[in-house]
mmCIF file of the N, C-alpha and C atoms, coordinates in Angstrom:
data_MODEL
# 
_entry.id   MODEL 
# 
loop_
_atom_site.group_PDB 
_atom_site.id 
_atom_site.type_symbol 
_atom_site.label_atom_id 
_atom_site.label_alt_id 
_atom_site.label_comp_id 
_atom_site.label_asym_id 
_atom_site.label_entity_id 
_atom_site.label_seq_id 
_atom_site.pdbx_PDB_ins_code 
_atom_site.Cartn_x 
_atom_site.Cartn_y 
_atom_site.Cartn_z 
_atom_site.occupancy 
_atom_site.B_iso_or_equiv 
_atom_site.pdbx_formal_charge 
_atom_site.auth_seq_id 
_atom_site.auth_comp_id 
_atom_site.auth_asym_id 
_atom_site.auth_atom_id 
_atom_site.pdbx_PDB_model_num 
ATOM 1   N N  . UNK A 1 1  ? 48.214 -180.049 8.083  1.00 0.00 ? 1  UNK A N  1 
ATOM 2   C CA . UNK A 1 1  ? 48.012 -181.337 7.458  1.00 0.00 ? 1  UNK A CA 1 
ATOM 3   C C  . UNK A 1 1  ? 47.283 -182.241 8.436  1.00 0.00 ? 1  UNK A C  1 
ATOM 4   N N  . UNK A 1 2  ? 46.205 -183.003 7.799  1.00 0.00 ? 2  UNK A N  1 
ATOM 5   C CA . UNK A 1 2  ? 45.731 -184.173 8.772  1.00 0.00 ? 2  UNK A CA 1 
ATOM 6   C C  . UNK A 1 2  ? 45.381 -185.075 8.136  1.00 0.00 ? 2  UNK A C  1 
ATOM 7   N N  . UNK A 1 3  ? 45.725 -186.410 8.950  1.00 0.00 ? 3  UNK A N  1 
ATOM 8   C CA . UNK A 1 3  ? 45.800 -187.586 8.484  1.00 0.00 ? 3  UNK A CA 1 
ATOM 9   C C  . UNK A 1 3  ? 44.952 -187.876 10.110 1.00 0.00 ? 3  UNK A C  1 
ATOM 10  N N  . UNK A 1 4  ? 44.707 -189.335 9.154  1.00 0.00 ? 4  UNK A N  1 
ATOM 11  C CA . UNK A 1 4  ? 43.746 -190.273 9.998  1.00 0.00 ? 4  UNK A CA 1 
ATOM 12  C C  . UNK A 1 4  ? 44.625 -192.023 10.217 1.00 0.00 ? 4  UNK A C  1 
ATOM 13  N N  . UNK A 1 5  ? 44.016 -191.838 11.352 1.00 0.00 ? 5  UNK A N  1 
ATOM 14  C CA . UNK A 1 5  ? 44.540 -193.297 11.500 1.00 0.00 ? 5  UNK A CA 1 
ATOM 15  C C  . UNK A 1 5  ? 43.528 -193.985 12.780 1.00 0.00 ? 5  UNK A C  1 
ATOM 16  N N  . UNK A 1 6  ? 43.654 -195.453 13.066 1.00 0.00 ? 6  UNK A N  1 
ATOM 17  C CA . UNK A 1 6  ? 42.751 -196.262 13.888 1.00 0.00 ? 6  UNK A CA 1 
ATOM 18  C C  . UNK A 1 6  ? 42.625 -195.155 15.793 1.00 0.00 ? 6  UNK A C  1 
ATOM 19  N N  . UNK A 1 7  ? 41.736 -195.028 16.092 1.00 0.00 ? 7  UNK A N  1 
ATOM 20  C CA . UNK A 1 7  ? 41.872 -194.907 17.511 1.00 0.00 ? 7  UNK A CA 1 
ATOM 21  C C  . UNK A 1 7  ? 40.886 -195.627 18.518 1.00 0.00 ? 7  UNK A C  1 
ATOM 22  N N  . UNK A 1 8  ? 41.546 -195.751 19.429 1.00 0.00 ? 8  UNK A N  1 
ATOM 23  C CA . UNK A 1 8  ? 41.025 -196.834 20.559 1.00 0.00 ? 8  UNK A CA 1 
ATOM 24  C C  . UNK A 1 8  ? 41.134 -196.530 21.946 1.00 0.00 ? 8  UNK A C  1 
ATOM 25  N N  . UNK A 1 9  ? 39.998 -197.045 22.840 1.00 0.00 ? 9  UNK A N  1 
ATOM 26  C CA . UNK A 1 9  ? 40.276 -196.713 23.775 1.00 0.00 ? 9  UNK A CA 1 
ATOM 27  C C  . UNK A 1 9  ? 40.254 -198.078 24.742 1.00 0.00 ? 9  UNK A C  1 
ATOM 28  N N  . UNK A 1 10 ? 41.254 -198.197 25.529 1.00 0.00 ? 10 UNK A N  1 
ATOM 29  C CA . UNK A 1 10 ? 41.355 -199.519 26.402 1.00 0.00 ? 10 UNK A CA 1 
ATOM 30  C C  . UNK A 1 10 ? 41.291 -199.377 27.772 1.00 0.00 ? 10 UNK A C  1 
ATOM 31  N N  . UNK A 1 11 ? 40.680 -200.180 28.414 1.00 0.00 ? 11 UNK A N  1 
ATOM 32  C CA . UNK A 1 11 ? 40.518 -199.844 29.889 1.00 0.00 ? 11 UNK A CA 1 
ATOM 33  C C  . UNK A 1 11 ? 40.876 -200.976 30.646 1.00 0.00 ? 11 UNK A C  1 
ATOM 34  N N  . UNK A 1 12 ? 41.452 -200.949 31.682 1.00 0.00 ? 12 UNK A N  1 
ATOM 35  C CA . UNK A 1 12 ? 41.313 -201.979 32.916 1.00 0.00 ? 12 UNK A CA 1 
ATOM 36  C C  . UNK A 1 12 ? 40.701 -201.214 34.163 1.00 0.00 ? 12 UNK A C  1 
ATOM 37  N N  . UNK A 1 13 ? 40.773 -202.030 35.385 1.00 0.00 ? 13 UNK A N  1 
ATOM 38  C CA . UNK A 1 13 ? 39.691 -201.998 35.892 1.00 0.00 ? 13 UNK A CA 1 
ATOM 39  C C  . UNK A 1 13 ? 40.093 -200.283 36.692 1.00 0.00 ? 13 UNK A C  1 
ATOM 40  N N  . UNK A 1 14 ? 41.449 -199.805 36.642 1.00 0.00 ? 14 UNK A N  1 
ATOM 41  C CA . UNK A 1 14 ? 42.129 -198.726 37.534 1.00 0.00 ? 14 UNK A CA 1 
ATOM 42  C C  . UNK A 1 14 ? 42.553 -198.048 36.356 1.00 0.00 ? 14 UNK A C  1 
ATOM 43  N N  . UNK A 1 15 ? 42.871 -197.750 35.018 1.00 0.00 ? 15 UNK A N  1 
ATOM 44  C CA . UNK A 1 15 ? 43.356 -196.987 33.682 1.00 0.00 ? 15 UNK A CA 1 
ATOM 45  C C  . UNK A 1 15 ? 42.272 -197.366 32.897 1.00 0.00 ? 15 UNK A C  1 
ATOM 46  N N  . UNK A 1 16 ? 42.738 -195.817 32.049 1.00 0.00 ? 16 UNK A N  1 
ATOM 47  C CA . UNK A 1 16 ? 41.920 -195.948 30.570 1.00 0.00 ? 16 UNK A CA 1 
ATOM 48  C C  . UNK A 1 16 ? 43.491 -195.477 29.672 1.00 0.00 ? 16 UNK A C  1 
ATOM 49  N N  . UNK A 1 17 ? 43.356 -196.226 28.424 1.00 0.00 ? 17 UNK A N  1 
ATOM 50  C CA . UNK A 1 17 ? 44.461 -195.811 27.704 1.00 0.00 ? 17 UNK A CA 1 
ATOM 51  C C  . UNK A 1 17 ? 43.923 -195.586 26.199 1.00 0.00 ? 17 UNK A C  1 
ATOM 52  N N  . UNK A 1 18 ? 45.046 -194.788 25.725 1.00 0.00 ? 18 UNK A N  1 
ATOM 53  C CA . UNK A 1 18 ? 44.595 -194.093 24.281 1.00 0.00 ? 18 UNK A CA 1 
ATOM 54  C C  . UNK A 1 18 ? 45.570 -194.678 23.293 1.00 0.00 ? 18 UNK A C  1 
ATOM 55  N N  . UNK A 1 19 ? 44.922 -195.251 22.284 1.00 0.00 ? 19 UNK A N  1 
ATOM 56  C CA . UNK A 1 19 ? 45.758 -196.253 21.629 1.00 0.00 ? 19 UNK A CA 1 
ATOM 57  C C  . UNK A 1 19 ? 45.416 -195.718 19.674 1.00 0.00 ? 19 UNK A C  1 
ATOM 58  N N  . UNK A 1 20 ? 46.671 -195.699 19.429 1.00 0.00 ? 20 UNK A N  1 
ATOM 59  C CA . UNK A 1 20 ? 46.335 -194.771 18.105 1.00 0.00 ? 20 UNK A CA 1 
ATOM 60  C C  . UNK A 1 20 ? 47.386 -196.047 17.015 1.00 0.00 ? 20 UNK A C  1 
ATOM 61  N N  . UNK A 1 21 ? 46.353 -195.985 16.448 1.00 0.00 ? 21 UNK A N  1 
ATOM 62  C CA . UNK A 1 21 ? 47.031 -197.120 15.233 1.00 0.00 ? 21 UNK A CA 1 
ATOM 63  C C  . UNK A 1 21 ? 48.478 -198.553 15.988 1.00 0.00 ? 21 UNK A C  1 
ATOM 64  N N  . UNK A 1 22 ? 47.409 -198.843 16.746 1.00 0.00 ? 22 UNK A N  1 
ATOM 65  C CA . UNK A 1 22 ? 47.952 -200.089 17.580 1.00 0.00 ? 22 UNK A CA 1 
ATOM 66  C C  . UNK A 1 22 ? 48.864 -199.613 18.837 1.00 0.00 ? 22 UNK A C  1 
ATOM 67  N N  . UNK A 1 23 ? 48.955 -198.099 18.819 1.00 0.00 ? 23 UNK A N  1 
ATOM 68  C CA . UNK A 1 23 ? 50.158 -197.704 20.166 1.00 0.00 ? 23 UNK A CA 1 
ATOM 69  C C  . UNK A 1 23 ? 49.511 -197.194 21.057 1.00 0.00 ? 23 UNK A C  1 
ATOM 70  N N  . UNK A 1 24 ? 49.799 -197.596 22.124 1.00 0.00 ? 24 UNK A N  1 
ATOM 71  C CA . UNK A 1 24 ? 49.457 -196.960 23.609 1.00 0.00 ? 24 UNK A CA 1 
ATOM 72  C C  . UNK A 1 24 ? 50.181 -195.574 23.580 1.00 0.00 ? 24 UNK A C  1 
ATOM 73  N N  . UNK A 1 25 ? 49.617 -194.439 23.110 1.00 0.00 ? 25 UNK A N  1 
ATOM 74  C CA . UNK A 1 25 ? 50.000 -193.165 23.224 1.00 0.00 ? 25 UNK A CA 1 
ATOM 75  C C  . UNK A 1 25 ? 50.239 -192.903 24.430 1.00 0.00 ? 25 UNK A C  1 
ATOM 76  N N  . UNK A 1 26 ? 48.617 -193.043 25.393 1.00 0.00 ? 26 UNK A N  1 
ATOM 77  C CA . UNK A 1 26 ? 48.414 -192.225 26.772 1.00 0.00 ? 26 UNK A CA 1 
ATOM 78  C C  . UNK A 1 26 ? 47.536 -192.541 27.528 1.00 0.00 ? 26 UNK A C  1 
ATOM 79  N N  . UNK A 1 27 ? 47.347 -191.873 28.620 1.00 0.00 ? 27 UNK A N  1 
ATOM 80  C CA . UNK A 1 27 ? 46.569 -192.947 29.266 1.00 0.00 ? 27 UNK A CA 1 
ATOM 81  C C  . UNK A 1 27 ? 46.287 -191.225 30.089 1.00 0.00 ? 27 UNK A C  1 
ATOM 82  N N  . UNK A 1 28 ? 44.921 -191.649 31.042 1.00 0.00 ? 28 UNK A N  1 
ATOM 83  C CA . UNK A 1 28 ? 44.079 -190.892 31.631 1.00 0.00 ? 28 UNK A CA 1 
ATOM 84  C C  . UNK A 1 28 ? 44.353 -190.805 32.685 1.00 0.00 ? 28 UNK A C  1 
ATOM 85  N N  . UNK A 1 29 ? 44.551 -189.347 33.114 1.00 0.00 ? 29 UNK A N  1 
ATOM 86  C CA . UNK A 1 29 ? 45.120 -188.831 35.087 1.00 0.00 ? 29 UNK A CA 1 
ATOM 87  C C  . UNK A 1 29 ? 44.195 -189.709 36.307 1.00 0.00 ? 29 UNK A C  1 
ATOM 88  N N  . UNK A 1 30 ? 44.528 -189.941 36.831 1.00 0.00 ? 30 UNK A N  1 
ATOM 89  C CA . UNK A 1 30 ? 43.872 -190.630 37.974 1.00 0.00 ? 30 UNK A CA 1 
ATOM 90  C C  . UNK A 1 30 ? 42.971 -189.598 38.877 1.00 0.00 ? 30 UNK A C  1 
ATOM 91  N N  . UNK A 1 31 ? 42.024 -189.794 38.932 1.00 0.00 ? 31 UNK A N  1 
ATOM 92  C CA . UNK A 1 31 ? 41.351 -189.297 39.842 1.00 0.00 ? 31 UNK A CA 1 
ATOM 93  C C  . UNK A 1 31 ? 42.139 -188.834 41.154 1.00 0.00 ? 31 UNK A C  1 
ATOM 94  N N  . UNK A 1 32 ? 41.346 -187.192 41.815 1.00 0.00 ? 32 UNK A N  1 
ATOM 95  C CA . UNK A 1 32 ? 42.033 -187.022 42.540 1.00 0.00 ? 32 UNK A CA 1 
ATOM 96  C C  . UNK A 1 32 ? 43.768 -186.792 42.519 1.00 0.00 ? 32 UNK A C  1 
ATOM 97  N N  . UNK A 1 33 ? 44.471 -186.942 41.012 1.00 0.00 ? 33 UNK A N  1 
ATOM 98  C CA . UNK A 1 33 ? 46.033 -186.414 41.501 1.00 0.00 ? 33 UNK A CA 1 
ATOM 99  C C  . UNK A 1 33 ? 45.582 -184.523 40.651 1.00 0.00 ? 33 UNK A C  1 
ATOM 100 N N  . UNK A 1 34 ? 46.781 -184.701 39.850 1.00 0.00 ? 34 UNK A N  1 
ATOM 101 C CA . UNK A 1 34 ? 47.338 -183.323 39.103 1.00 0.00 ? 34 UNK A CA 1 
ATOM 102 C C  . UNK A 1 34 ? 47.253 -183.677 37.771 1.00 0.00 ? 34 UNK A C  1 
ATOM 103 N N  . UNK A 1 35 ? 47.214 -184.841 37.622 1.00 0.00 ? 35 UNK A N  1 
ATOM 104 C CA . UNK A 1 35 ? 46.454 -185.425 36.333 1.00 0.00 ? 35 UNK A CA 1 
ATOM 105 C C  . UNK A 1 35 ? 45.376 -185.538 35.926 1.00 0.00 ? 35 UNK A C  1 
ATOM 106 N N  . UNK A 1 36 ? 44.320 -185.557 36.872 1.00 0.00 ? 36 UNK A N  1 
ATOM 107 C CA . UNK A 1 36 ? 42.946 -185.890 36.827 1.00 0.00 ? 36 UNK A CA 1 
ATOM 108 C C  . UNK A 1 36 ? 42.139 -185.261 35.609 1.00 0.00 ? 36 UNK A C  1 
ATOM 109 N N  . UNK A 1 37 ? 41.575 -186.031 34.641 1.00 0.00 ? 37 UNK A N  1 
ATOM 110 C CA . UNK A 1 37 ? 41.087 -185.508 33.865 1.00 0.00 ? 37 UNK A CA 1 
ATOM 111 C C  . UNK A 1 37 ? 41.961 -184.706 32.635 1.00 0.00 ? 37 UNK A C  1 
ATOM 112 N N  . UNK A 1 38 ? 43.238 -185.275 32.631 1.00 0.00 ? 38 UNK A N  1 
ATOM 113 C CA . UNK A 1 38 ? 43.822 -184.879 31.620 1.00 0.00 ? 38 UNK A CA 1 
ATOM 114 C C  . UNK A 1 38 ? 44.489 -186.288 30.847 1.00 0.00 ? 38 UNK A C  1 
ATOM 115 N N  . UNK A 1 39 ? 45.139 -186.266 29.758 1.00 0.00 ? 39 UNK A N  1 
ATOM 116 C CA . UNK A 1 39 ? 45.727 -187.099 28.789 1.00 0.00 ? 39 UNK A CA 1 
ATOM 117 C C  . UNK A 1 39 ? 47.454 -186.869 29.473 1.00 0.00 ? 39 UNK A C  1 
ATOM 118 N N  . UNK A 1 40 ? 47.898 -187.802 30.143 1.00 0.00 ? 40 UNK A N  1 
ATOM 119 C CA . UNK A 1 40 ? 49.635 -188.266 29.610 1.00 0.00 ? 40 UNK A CA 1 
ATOM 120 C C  . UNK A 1 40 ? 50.099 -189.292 28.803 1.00 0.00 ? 40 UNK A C  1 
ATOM 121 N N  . UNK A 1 41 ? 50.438 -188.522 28.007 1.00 0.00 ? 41 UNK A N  1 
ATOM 122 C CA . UNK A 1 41 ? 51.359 -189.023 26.834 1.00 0.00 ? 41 UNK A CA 1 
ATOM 123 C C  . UNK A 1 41 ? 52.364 -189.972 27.442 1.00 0.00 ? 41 UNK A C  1 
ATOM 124 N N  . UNK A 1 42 ? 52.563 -190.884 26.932 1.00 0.00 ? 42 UNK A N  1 
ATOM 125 C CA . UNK A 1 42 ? 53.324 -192.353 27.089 1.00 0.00 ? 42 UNK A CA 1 
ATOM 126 C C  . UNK A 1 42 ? 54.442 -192.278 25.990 1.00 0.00 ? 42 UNK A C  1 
ATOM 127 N N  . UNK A 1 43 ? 54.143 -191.712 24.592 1.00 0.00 ? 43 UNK A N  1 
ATOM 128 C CA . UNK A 1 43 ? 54.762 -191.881 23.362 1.00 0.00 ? 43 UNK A CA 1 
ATOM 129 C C  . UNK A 1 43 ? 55.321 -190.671 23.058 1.00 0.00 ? 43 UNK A C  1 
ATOM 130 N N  . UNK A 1 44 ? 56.815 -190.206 23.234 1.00 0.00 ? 44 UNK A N  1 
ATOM 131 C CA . UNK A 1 44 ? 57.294 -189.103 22.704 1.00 0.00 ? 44 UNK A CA 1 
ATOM 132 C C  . UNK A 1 44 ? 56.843 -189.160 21.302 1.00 0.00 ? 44 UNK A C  1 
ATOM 133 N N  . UNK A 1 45 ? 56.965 -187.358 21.269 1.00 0.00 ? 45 UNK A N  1 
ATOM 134 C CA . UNK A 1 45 ? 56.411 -186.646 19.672 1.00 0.00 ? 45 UNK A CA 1 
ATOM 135 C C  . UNK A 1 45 ? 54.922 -186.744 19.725 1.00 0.00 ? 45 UNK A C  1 
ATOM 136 N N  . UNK A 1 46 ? 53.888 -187.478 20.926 1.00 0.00 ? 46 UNK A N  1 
ATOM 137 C CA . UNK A 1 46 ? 52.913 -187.004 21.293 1.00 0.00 ? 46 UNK A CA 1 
ATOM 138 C C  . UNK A 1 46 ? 52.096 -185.992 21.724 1.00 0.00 ? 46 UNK A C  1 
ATOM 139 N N  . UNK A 1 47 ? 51.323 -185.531 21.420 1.00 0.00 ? 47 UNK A N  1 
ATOM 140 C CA . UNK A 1 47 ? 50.531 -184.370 22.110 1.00 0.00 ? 47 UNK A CA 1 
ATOM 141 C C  . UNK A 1 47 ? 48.651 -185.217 22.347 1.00 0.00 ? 47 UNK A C  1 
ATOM 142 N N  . UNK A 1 48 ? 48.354 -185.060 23.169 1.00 0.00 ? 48 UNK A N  1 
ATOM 143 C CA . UNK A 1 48 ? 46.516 -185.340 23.298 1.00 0.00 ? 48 UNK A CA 1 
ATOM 144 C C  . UNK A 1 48 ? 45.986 -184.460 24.235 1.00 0.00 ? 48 UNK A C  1 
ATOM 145 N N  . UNK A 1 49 ? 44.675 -183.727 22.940 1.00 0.00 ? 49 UNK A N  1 
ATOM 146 C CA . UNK A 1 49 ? 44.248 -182.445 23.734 1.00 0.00 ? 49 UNK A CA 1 
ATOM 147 C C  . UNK A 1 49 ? 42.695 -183.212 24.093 1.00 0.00 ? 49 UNK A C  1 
ATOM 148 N N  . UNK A 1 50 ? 41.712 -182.667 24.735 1.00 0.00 ? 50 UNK A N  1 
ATOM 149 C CA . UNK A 1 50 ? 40.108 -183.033 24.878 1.00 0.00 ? 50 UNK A CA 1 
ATOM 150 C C  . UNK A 1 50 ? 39.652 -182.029 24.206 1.00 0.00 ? 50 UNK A C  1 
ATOM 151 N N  . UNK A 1 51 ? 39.070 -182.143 23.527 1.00 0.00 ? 51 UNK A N  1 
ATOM 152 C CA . UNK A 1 51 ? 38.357 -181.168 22.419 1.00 0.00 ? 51 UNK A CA 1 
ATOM 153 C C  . UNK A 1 51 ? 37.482 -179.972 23.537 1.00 0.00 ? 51 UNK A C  1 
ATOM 154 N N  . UNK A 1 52 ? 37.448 -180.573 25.091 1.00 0.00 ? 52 UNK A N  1 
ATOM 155 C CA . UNK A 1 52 ? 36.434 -179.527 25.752 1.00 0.00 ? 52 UNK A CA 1 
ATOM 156 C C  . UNK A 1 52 ? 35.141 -180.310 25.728 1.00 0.00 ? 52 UNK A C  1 
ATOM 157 N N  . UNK A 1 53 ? 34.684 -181.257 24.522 1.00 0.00 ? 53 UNK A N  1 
ATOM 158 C CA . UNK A 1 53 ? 33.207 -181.238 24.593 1.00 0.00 ? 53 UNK A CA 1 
ATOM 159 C C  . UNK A 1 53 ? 32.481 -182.550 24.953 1.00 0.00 ? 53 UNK A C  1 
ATOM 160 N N  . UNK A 1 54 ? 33.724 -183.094 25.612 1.00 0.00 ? 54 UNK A N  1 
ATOM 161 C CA . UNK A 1 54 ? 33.230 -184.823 26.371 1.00 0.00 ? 54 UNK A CA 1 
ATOM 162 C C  . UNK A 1 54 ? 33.059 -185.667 25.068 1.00 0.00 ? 54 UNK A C  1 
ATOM 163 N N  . UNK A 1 55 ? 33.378 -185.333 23.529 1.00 0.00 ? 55 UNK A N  1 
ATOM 164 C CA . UNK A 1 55 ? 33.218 -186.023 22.764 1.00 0.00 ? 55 UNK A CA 1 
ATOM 165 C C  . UNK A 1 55 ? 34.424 -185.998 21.208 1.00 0.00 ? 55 UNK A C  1 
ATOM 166 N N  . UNK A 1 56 ? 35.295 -184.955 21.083 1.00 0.00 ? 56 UNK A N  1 
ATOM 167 C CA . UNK A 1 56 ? 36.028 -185.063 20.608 1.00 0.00 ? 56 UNK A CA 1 
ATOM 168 C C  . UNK A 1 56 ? 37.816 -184.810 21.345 1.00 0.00 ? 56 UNK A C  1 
ATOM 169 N N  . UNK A 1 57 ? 38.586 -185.280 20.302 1.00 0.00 ? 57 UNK A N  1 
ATOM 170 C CA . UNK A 1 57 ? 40.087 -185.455 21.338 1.00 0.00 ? 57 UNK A CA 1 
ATOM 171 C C  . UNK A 1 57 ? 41.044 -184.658 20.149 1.00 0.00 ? 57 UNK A C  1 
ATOM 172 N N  . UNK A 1 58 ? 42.045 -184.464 20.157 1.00 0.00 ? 58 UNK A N  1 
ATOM 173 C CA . UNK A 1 58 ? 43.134 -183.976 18.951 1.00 0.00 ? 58 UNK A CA 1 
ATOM 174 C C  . UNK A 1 58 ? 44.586 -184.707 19.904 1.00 0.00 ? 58 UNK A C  1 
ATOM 175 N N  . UNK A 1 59 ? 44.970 -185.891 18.533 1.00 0.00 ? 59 UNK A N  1 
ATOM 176 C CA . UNK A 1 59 ? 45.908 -185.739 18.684 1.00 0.00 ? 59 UNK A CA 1 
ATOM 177 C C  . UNK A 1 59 ? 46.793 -185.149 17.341 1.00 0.00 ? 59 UNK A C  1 
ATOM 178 N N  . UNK A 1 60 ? 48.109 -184.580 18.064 1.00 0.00 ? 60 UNK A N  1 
ATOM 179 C CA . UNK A 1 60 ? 49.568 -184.039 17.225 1.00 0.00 ? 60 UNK A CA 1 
ATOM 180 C C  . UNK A 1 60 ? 50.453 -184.970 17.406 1.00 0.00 ? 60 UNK A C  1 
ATOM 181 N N  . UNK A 1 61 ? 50.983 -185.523 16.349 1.00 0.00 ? 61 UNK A N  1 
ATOM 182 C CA . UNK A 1 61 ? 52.348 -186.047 16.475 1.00 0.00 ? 61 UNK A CA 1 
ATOM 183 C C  . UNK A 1 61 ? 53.084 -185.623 15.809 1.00 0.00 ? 61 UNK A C  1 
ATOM 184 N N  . UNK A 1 62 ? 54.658 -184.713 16.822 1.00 0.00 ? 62 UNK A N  1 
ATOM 185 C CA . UNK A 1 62 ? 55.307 -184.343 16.414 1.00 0.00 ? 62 UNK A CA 1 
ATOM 186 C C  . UNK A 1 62 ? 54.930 -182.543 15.481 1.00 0.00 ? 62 UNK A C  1 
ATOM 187 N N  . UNK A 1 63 ? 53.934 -182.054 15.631 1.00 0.00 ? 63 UNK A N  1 
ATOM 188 C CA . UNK A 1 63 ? 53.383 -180.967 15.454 1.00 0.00 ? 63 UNK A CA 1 
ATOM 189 C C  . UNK A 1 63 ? 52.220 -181.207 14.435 1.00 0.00 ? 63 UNK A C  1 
ATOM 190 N N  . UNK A 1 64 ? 52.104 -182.484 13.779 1.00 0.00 ? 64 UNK A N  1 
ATOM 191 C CA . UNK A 1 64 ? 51.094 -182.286 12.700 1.00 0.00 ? 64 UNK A CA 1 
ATOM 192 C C  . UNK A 1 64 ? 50.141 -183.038 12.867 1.00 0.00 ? 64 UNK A C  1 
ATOM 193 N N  . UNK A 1 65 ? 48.413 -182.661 13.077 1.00 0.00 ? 65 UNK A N  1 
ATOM 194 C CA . UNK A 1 65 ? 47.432 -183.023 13.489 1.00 0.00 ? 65 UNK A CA 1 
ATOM 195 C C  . UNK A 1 65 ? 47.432 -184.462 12.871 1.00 0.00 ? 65 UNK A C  1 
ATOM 196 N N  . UNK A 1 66 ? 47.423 -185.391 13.459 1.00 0.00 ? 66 UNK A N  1 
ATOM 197 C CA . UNK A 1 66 ? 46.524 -186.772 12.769 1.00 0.00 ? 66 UNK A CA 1 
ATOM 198 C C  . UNK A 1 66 ? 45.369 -187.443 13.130 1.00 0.00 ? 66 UNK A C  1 
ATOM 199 N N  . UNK A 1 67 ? 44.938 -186.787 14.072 1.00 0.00 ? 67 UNK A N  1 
ATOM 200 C CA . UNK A 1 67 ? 43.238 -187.261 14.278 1.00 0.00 ? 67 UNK A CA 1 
ATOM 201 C C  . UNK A 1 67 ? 42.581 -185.969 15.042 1.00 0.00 ? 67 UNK A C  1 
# 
């Protein structure tokens, strides 16, 4: 099943965050850790994958695709 909903991306001057129908899901690994270049989830029942292609993302909530 997939559903759609708003997505956003917010930045300050040290984070980027992933904001899905007004919620701060996750936010982006910091350069240089074990995160780097990956999505942590902020919002249990979250999942955020990188599609691989620098231009699409998947998130799951709770197992069922919504963007």
């Amino acid at each position: 099943m997939t559903s759609r909903g708003k997505l956003e991306y917010e930045g300050t001057e040290t984070d980027l965050f992933l904001k899905f129908n007004g919620v701060v899901i996750a936010k982006r690994g910091q350069p240089g850790s074990q995160q780097a270049g990956k999505w942590i989830v902020l919002e249990p029942g979250y999942e955020v994958i990188d599609g691989g292609d620098g231009n699409s993302i998947l998130i799951r909530q709770q197992g069922a695709r919504v963007h």
